[in-house]
N, C-alpha and C positions, 0 to 999 in steps of 0.2 A: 378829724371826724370820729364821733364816736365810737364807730367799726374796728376803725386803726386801735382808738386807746384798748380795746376790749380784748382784740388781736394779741395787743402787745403784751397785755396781763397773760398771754396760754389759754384763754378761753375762748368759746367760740359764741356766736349771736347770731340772729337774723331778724331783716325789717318786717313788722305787721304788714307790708303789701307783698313780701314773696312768701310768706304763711303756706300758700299753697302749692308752693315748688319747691319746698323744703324737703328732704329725703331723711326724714327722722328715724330711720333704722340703723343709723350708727352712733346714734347717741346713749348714754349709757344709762344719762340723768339729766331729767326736764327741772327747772324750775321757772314756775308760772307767778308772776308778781301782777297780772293782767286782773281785775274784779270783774269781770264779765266771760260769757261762756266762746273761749277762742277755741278749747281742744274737741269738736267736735265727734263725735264716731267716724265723721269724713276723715279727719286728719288723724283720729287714732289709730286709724285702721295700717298708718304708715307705721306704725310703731314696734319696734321690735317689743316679745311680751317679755321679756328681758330688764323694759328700762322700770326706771323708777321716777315717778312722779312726785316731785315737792310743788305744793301748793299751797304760798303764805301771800297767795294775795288776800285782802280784804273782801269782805262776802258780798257774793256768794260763791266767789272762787271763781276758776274759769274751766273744770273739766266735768266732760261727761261722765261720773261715777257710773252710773248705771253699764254704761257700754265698757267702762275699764272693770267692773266687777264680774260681766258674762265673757272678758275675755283676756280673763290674771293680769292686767296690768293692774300693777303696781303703784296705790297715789297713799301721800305722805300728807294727810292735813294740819296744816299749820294755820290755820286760816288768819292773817291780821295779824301774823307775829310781829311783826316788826315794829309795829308800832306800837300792838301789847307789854313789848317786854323793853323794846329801847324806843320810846318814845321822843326822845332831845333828840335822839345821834338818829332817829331816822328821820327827823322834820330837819333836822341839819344838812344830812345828806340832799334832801331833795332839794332844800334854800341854798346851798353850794353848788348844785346842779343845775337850777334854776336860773341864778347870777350869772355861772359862768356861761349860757344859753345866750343868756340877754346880752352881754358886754362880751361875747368873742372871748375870751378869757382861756388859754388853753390850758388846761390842768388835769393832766391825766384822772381818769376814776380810779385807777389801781395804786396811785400812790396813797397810801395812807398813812405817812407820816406827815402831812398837813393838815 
């Protein structure tokens, strides 16, 4: 399962349906790949003003700037980088993520030397 591979790299993740039971005040560093607006003021408000926000989804990104600028959090815009700058190697990634979806395929995300 996906969870486990993400586990196994040292990182941590959570599903778009527990969004809202998530305790994000011990996180240091968000990054948002989401294109639609998930960081809410609702959900910022869980936020330590501490963390830092990266945000290289495609636009129009997904966080409330307005609510993180009247309350110092921290967002990093990157908007669309990945496909700006490594365009092959991230329609790669997604078509190897995609495959291995379809065909059961288990192949870690964190090895990168495949």
């Amino acid at each position: 399962d996906l969870r486990e591979q993400v586990e196994e790299c040292g990182w941590s993740g959570g599903l778009m349906s527990d969004i809202e039971k998530t305790s994000f005040d011990k996180y240091s560093y968000i990054f948002n790949t989401v294109p639609a607006l998930i960081f809410t003021s609702h959900l910022l408000a869980k936020f330590s003003n501490n963390v830092i926000i990266f945000d290289i989804a495609s636009l129009p990104g997904g966080v409330d700037d307005a609510y993180c600028n009247t309350h110092n959090i921290e967002v990093v815009h990157s908007l669309g980088i990945p496909g700006a700058l490594y365009p092959k190697e991230a329609g790669m990634l997604v078509a190897k993520e995609i495959y291995n979806i379809l065909y059961n395929v288990s192949d870690p995300i964190c090895d990168y030397n495949k």
